[in-house]
N, C-alpha and C positions, 0 to 999 in steps of 0.2 A: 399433795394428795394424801399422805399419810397425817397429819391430821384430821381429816374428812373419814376416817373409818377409826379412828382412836375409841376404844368402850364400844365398841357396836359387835351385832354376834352377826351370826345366820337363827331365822328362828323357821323350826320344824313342825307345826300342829300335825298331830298323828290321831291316827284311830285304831290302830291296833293291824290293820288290812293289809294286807301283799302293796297295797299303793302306798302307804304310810312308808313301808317298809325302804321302798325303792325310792321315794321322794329321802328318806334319811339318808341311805348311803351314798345317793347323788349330791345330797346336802355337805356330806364329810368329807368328799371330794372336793367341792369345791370351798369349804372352809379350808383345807389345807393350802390349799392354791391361794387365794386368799389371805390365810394366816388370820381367821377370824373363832372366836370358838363359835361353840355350837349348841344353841338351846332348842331343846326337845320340848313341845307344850301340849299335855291332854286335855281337851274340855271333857268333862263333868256336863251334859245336857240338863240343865236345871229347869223343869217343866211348873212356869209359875214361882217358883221359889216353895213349890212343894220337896218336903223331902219323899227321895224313893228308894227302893233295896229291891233287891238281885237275890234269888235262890242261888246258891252257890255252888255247883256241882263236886258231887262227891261227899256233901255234907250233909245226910240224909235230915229234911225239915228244917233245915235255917237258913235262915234271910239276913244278908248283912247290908248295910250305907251301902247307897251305889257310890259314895266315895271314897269308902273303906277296901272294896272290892277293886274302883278302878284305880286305885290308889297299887295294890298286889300286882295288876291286870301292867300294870305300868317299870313295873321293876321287874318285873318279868320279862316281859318285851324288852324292855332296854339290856337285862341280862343275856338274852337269848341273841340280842341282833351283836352284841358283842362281840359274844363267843366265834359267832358267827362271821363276821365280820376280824377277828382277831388283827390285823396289820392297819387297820384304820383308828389310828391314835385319836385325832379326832372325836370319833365313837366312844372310847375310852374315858374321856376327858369333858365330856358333852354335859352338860347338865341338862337334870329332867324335870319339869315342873309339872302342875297340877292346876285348874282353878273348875270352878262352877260356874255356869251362867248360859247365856246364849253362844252356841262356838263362833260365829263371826265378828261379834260384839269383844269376846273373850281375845281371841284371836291377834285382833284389828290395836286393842289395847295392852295388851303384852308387848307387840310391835314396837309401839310406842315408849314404852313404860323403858324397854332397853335397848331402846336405840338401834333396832336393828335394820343391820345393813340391807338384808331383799328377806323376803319369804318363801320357804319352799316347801310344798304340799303335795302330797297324795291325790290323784282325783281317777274316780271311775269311768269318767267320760259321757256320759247320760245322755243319748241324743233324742230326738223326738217327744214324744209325750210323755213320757214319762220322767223326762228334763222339764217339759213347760211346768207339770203339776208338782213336782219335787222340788223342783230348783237346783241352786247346785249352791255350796259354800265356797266351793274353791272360785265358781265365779261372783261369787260377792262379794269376797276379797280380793278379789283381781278389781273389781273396780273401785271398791272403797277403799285399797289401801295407797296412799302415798308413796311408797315404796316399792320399789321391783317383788313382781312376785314370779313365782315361778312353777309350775304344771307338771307333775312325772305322772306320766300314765304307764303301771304296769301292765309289760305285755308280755308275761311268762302264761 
């Protein structure tokens, strides 16, 4: 059995949200259980392969790369869930990436790309209509991924 998890992580797609939040430290939990590390993934929503930018609060009149920004937006979070978090080595040691594109497409091939072990996400739970016309990412990765995935719905 322990060659069958050899190189393989836990992988995290985040969005920054109280659900992001709770899918990561549930994620660090059971990377330690495990003994697998732990990769944190932000999609970059790339609309077209248009480039976009973000006014940046607090920065009266400028507009920066909405990758530049979520690029800040991401070390941030990951500094803040730390601190936060402080006894979750894990956390610590987690590495955090970055990419552009579609997030389930982006997602689904990271997965791939390292090997990981299951997937665990953030989801807000969206029922009824406003599930049918939105959709959900967390269920498109539930079905398209090959891999165990995994559902934290925070309920703070």
């Amino acid at each position: 059995m322990a060659s069958k998890t050899k190189n393989q992580t836990i992988l995290v797609p985040i969005d920054f949200s109280p659900h992001s939040e709770a899918a990561l430290v549930c994620a660090a939990e059971m990377a330690e259980v495990l003994n697998l590390p732990l990769v944190v993934l932000h999609v970059v929503h790339d609309l077209a392969q248009a480039p976009g930018y973000y006014a940046v609060k607090g920065r009266k009149k400028h507009m920066a790369r909405m990758e530049d920004v979520a690029t800040e937006m991401l070390e941030n979070f990951m500094r803040e869930i730390r601190e936060k978090y402080p006894e979750r080595q894990t956390l610590k040691d987690a590495q955090a990436i970055q990419a552009v594109g579609l997030p389930v497409t982006r997602i689904l091939e990271t997965a791939s790309k390292l090997n990981a072990r299951m997937i665990i996400m953030g989801s807000m739970g969206r029922t009824g209509i406003s599930h049918v016309l939105l959709g959900s990412k967390a269920e498109q990765v539930v079905r398209l991924a090959p891999i165990p995935v995994m559902i934290i719905k925070d309920n703070s």
